[in-house]
NUTI-172693 format. One line per field, with one value per residue (C-alpha): residue in three letters; residue number from 1; x, y, z. Coordinates in steps of 0.2 Angstrom, whole numbers. Example, Ala and Ser with C-alpha at 12.3 -4.5 7.8 and 13.67 -1.06 7.14 Angstrom:
2
r = [ALA|SER] $
k = [1|2] $
x = [62|68] $
y = [-22|-5] $
z = [39|36] $
This chain:
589
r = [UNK|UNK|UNK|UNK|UNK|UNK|UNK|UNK|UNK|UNK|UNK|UNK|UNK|UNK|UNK|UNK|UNK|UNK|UNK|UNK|UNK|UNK|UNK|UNK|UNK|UNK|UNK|UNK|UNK|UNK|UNK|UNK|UNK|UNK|UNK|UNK|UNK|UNK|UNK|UNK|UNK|UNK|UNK|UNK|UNK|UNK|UNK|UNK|UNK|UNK|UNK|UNK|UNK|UNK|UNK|UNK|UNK|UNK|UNK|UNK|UNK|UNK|UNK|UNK|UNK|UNK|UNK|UNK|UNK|UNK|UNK|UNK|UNK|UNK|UNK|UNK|UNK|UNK|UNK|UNK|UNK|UNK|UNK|UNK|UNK|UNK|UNK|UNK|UNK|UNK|UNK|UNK|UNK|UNK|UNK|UNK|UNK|UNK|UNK|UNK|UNK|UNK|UNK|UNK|UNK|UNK|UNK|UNK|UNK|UNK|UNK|UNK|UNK|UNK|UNK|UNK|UNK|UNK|UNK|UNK|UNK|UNK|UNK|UNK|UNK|UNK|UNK|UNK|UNK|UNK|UNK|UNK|UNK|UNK|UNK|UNK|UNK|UNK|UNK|UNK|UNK|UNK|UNK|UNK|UNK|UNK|UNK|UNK|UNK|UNK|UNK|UNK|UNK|UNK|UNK|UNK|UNK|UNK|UNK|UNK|UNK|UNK|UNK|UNK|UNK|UNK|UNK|UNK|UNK|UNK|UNK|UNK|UNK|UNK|UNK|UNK|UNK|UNK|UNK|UNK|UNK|UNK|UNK|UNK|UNK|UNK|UNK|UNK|UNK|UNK|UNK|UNK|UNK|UNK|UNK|UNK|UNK|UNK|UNK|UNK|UNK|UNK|UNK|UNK|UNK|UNK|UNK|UNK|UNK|UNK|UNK|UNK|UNK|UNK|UNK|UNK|UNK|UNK|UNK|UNK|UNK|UNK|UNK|UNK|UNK|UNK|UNK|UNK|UNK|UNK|UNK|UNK|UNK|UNK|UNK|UNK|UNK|UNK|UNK|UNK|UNK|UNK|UNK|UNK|UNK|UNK|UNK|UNK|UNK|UNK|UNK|UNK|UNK|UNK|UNK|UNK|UNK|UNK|UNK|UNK|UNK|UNK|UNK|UNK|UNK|UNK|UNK|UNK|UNK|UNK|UNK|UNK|UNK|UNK|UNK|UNK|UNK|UNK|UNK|UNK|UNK|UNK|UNK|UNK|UNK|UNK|UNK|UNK|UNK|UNK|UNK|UNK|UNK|UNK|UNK|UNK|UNK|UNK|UNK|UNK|UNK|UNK|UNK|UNK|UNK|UNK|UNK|UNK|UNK|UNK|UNK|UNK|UNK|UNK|UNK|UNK|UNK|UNK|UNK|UNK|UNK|UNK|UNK|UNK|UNK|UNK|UNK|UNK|UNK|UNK|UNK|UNK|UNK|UNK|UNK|UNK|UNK|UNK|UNK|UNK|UNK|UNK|UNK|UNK|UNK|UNK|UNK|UNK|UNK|UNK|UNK|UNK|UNK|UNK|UNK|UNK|UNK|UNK|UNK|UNK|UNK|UNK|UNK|UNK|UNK|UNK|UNK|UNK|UNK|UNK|UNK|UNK|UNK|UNK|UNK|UNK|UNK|UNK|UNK|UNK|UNK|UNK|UNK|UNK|UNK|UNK|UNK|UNK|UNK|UNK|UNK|UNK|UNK|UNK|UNK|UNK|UNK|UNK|UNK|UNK|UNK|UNK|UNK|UNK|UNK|UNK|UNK|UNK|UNK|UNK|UNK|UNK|UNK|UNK|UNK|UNK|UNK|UNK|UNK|UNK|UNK|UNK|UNK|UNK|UNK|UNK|UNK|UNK|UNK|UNK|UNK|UNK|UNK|UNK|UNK|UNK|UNK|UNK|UNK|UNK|UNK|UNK|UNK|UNK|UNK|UNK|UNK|UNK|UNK|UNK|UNK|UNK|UNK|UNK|UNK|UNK|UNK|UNK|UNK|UNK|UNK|UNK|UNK|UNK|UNK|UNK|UNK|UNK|UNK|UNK|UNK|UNK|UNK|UNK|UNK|UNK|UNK|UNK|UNK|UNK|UNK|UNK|UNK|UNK|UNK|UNK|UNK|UNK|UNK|UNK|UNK|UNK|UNK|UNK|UNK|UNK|UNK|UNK|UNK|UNK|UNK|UNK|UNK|UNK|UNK|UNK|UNK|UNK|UNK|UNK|UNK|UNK|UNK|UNK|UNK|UNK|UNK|UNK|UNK|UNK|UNK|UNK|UNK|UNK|UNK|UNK|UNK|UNK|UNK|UNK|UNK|UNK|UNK|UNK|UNK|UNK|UNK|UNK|UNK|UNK|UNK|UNK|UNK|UNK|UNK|UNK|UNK|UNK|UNK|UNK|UNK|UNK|UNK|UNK|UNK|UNK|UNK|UNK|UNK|UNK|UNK|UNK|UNK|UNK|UNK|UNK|UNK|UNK|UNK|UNK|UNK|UNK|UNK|UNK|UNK|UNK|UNK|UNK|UNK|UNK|UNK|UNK|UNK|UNK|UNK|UNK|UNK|UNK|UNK] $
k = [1|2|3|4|5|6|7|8|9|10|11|12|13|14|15|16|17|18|19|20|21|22|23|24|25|26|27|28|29|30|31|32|33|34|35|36|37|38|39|40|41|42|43|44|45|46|47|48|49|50|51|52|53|54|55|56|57|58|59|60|61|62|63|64|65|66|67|68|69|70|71|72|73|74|75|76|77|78|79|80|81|82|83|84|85|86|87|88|89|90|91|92|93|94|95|96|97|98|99|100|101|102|103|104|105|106|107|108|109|110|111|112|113|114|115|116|117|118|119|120|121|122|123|124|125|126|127|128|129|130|131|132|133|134|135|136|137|138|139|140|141|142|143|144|145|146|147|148|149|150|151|152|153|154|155|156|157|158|159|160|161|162|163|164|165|166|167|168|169|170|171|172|173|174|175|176|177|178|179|180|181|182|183|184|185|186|187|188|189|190|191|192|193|194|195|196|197|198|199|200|201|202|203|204|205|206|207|208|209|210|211|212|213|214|215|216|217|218|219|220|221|222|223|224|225|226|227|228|229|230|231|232|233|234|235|236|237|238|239|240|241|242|243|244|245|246|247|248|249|250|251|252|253|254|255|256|257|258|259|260|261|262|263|264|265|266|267|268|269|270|271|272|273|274|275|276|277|278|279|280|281|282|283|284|285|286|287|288|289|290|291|292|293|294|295|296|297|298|299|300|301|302|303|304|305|306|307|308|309|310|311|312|313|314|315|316|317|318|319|320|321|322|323|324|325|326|327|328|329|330|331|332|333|334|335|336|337|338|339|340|341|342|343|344|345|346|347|348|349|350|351|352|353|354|355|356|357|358|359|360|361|362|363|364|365|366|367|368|369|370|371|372|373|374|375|376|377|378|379|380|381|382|383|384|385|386|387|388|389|390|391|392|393|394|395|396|397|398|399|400|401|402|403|404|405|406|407|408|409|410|411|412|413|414|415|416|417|418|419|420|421|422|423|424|425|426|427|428|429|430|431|432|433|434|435|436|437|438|439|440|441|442|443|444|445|446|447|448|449|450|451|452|453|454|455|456|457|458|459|460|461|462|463|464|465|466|467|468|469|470|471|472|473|474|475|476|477|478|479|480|481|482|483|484|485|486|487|488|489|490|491|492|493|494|495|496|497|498|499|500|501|502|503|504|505|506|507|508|509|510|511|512|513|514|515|516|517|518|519|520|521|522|523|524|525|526|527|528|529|530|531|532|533|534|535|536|537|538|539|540|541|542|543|544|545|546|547|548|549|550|551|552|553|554|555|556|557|558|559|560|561|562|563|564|565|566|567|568|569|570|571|572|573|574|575|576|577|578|579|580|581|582|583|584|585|586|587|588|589] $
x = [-50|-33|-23|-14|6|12|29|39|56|65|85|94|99|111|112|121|114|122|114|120|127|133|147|151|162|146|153|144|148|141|139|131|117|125|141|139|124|125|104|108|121|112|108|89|79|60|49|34|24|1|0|-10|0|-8|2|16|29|22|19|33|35|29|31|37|47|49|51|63|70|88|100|114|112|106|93|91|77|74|65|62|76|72|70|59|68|75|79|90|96|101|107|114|122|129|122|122|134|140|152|153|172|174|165|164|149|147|139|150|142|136|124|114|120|114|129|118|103|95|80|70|66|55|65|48|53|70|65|55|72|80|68|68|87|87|84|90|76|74|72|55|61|77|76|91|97|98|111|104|107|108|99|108|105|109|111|98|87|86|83|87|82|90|84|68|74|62|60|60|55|39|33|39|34|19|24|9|17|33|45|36|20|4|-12|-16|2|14|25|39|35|34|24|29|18|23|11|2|18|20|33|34|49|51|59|75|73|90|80|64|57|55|50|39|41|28|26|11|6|0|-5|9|6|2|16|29|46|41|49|66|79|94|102|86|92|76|68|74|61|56|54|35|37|44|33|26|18|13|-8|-14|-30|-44|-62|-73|-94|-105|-113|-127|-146|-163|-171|-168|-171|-155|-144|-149|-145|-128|-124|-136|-134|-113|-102|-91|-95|-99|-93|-80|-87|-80|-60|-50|-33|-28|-11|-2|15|26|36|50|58|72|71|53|42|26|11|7|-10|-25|-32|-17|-7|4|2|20|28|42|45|37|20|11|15|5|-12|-15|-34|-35|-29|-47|-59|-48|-58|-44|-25|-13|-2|7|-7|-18|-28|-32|-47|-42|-23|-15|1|12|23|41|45|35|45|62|56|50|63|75|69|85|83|69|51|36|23|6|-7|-19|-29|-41|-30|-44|-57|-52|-59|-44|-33|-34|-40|-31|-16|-11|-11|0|12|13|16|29|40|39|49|59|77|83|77|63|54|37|32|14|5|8|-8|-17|-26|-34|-42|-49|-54|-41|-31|-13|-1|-9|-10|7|13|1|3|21|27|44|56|56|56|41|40|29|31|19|27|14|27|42|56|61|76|70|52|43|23|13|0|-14|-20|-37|-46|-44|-48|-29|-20|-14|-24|-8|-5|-20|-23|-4|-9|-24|-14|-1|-13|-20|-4|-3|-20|-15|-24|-39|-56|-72|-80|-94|-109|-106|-122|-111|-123|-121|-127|-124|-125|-134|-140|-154|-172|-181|-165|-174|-182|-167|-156|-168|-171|-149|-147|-161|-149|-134|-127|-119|-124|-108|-104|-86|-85|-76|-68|-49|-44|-35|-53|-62|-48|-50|-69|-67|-52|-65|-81|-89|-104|-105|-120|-116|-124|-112|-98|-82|-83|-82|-64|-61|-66|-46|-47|-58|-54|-60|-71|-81|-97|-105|-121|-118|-134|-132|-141|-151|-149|-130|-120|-101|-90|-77|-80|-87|-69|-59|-72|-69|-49|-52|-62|-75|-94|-103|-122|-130|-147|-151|-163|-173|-165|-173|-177|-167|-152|-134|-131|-149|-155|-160|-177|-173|-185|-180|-189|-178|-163|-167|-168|-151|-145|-151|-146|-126|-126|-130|-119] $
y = [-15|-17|-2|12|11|25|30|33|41|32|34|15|11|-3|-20|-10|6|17|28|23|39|43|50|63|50|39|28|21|25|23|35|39|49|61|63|81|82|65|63|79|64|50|39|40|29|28|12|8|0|-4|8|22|36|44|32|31|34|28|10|-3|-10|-25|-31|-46|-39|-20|-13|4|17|24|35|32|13|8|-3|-17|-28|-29|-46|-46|-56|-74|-69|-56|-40|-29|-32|-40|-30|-39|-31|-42|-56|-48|-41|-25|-26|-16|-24|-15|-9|-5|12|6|-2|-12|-25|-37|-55|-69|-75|-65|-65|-56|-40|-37|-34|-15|-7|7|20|38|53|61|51|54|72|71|65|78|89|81|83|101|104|95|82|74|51|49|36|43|62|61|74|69|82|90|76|64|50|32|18|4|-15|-24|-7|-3|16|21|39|38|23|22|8|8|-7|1|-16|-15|0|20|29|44|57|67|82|87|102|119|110|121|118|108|98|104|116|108|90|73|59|45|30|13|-1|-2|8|26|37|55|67|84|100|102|121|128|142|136|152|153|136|129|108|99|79|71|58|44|27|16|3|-12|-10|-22|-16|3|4|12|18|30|32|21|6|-8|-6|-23|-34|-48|-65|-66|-87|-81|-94|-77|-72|-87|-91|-109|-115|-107|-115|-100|-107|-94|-86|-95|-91|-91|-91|-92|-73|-70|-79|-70|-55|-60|-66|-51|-39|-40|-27|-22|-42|-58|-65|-79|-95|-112|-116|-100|-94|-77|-68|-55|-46|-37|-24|-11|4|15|34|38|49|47|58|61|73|68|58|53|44|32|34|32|39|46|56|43|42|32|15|13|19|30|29|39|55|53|51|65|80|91|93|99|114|110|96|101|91|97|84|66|69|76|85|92|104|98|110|100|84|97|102|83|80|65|50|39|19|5|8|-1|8|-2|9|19|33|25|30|38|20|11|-4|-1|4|-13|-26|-21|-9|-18|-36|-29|-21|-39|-46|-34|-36|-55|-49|-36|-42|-32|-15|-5|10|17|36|43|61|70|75|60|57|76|72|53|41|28|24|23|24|10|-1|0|-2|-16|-25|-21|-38|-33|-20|-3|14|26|46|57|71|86|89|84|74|64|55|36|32|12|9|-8|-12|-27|-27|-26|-23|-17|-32|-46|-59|-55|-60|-79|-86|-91|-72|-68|-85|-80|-64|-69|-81|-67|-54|-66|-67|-50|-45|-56|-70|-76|-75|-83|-83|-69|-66|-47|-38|-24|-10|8|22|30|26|9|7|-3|5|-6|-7|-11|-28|-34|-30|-39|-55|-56|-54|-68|-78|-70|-57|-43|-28|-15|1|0|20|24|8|9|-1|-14|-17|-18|-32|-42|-43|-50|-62|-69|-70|-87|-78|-59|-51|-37|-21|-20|-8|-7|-14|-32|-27|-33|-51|-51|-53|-66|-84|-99|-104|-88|-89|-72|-63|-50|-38|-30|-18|-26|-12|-18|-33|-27|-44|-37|-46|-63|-62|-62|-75|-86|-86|-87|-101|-95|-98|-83|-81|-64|-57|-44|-31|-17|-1|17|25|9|19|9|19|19|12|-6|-15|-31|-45|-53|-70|-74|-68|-82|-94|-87|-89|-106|-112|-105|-111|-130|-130] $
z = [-223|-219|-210|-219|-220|-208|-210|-193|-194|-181|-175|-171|-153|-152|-140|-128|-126|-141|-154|-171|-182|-201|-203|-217|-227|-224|-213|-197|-180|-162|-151|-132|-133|-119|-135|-143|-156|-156|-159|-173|-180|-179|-193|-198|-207|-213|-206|-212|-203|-200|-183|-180|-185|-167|-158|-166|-155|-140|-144|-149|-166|-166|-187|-187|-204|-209|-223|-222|-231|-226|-235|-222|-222|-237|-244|-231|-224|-203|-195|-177|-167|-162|-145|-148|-142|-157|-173|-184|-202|-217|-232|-248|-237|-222|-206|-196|-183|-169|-156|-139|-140|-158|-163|-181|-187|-202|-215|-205|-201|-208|-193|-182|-166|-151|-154|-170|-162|-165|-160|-169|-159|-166|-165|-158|-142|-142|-144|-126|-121|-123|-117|-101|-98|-100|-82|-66|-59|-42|-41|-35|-26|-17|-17|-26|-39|-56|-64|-84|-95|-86|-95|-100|-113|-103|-111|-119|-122|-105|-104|-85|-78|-60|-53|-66|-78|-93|-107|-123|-131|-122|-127|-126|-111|-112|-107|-97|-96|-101|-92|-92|-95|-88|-83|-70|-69|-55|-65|-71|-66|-80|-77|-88|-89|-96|-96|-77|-70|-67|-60|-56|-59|-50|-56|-44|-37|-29|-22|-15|-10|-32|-35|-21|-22|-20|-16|-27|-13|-26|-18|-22|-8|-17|-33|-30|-27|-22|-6|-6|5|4|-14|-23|-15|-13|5|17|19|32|26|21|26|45|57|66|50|43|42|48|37|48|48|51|58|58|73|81|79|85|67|48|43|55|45|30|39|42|24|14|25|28|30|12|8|10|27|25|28|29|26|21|25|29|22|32|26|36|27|29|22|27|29|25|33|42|46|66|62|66|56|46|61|53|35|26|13|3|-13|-24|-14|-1|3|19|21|8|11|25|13|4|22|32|36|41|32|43|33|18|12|-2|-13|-31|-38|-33|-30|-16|-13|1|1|3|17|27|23|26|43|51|64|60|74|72|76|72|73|75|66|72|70|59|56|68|82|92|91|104|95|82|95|106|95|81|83|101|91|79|89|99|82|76|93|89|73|78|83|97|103|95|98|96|91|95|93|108|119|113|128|128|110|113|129|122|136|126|138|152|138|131|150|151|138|134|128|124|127|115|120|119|114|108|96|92|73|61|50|57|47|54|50|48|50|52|50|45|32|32|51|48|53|66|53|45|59|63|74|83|86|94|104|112|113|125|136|139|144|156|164|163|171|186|195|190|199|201|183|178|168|159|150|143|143|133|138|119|99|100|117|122|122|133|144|163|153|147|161|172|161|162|179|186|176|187|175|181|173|168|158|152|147|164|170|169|153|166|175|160|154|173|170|152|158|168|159|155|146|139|132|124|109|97|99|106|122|112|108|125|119|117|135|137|138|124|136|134|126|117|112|102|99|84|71|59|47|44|49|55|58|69|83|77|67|85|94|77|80|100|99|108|104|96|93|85|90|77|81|75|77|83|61|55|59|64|79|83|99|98|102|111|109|126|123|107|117|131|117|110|129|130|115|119|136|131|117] $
């Protein structure tokens, strides 16, 4: 059955950005929508046309021809231009057209031209319009004020609001909620969507103290072009082609083993998903904005945003178990009050912001946010600076401060700052930096030879059987610490070695036996020579440390074993005659 005819009263908007008008002579005019009662004036016609009278005005008119019904223009027929955006009007012989310089308008051409393009547009829309220029907004994407009315019909049906530039040809925003809507919508606040994009407009509140302002904290990371600076302007941005970020083809083997049900394990059992396998290459970005704010709570360390959401680690918003004040979450979204963002302290210069919410792991901490603070000084052209949460080393045994002076490959300044927000005037971080298998294997194999000059002179080589002493240690410890060390192990427990002993004994390892945890961060440390044995968990396979062996060049076997209730943190059952065979099997490769 074909679809009913609906009739859509629409106003025309003209190639360059005008509203089309009737005069009381009947003439035609153009006008700017911002002219007095310009949409009161504007010349109405009736389309008809197969769409669902529901949606109406939120989708575009796609008729190829329409049929229309105008007092002010007269019977005419409208075909969609050759090039698809607007339409052209023929009436008799002669086309609509309305030049930019001349107000007139008229049945004035022979041939369609670009100047004679229109578009139809519901006067329901323009309606929202209006209703959105009564009161003074904020640009999600600059904080800057956008005075009443302030709305322009820019070239080529470009409908901007601040920096928001919406394509009328491909289809009429939804409005979600529109000023003074209640329920559940921030008072005041619009969302528009159009197609996969959406923005957010707040209400401007003179007096705050009346109007609270609140940021919605929508994840934003991954859309193209949402990182701004000052007055809208498109954030800078590093060359994603620089050498330093670029990703040689990476053959990744898998970890050796003493029987078939273990490599099961490691491809059934894998953590998130499948292990890569094979030929693969990774893909890091390194981005940047200018004047955004980022979070220094616990648990939020290093999360950036601005007034149009999060572009960097928005995650850690939905696993954090305590907000600092002003950030509230209402279902699935979150908000923070902008008096936070008012109060943050202004931090001028560059920063490197290399770390996550993680900042109390020290696994995250070395293996992950120490490479990619190496990496960013490799991109960072003269002197940076780094900001941390002060007091971190009463909240976490992560040695922060020896590591920076330790491993400080470059020359930046360090502070610390108790505030829960801080606003960097131009911040810098690579993407993503959750996992060692992102990073250039180049990265992390310079990073290794500079450590070892930094550690200091090399000594005879040793056997390590990292032991725990909590969260997956070993049950029948005495036996496996005696099979190691007849084959000249030395038996240690990282927990309270300085992080600059614990990188000494890694630097000089030929062979580490080790339970999963992070300890084997410290494989960093260790030279491609090194062999490993990872004793893992066979309730779950984590790859975070086969990752970094696999780009060190160093050979990896995995013993899984049974855990104390099947638990991951359990402590671990060791069958000591499969990890000899492990042993022997590494030792002769």
């Amino acid at each position: 059955m074909a679809a009913k005819p609906t009739a859509i009263e629409c106003v025309l908007l003209t190639w360059h950005g005008t509203v089309l008008c009737a005069g009381t002579g009947g003439e035609l005019t153009q006008e700017s929508l911002d002219a007095p009662d310009s949409l009161a004036r504007a010349a109405r016609l009736t389309l008809v046309s197969p769409v669902d009278p529901s949606f109406a005005d939120l989708v575009p008119i796609a008729d190829e021809a329409l049929r229309l019904e105008s007092n002010d223009l007269g019977n005419a027929a409208a075909k969609r231009a050759a090039d698809g955006r607007g339409y052209t009007f023929l009436r008799e012989t002669r086309y609509l057209c309305a030049q930019r310089e001349d107000p007139h308008v008229g049945w004035d051409r022979e041939q369609p031209g670009h100047w004679e393009r229109f578009l139809p547009v519901p006067v329901s829309f323009l309606s929202k319009l209006a209703a959105l220029t009564q009161q003074p907004l904020i640009d999600p994407a600059s904080g800057e004020l956008i005075p009443a009315g302030a709305v322009a019909f820019k070239s080529d049906f470009l409908l901007s609001i601040g920096a928001y530039q919406i394509d009328l040809t491909q289809g009429h925003p939804l409005f979600l909620f529109e000023p003074g809507a209640k329920g559940n919508a921030t008072r005041g606040a619009v969302v528009i969507v159009q197609g996969n994009k959406v923005t957010a407009f707040a209400p401007w509140a003179e007096d705050p103290k009346k109007d609270p302002q609140r940021i919605w904290l929508r994840n934003v990371g991954h859309t193209p072009g949402n990182i701004h600076g000052p007055a809208g302007q498109p954030a800078d941005a590093y060359d994603q082609d620089a050498a330093v970020l670029k990703c040689a083809e990476m053959l990744y083997f898998p970890p050796a083993f003493v029987e078939r049900a273990h490599r099961e394990f490691f491809v059934k059992k894998a953590w998130t998903r499948r292990p890569r396998l094979g030929y693969t290459t990774s893909h890091i970005t390194a981005k940047r904005a200018n004047g955004c704010y980022m979070f220094l709570a616990r648990g939020l360390e290093g999360l950036l945003f601005d007034a149009r959401g999060v572009y960097k680690d928005w995650g850690y918003l939905t696993v954090c178990n305590t907000f600092p004040a002003g950030l509230t979450q209402q279902g699935d979204r979150y908000f923070l009050d902008a008096a936070v963002m008012n109060a943050a302290p202004l931090l001028a210069g560059d920063f490197m912001v290399f770390y996550n919410g993680n900042l109390q792991s020290y696994y995250h901490w070395v293996a992950e946010g120490i490479i990619s603070l190496f990496l960013l000084q490799k991109l960072m052209h003269g002197r940076a600076s780094v900001v941390l949460p002060a007091g971190l080393e009463a909240i976490a045994k992560v040695p922060y401060r020896d590591s920076l002076k330790l491993f400080s490959f470059g020359d930046y300044d360090l502070s610390f700052s108790d505030a829960p927000v801080v606003r960097l005037e131009r911040a810098t971080w690579v993407d993503p930096v959750y996992l060692a298998e992102d990073f250039p294997e180049h990265i992390l194999r310079e990073f290794q030879a500079a450590a070892t000059a930094a550690i200091g002179p090399q000594r005879e080589p040793l056997r390590l059987y990292v032991e725990r002493t909590h969260n997956r240690g070993v049950a029948n410890a005495q036996e496996v610490r005696d099979s190691l060390e007849r084959l000249g192990f030395m038996t240690v427990r990282l927990e309270d070695l300085p992080l600059l002993e614990q990188a000494r004994l890694f630097a000089n390892a030929e062979f580490i036996v080790a339970t999963h945890g992070a300890g084997l961060s410290n494989l960093i440390f260790a030279p491609p020579s090194a062999r490993i044995i990872e004793l893992t968990p066979d309730s779950e396979m984590r790859p975070f440390f086969w990752f970094l062996s696999q780009k060190l060049g160093q050979e990896y076997g995995m013993l899984p074993c049974p855990s104390e209730g099947g638990q991951f943190n359990g402590n671990l059952q060791v069958d000591v005659k499969k990890l000899m065979r492990l042993f022997n099997m590494l030792e002769n490769a």
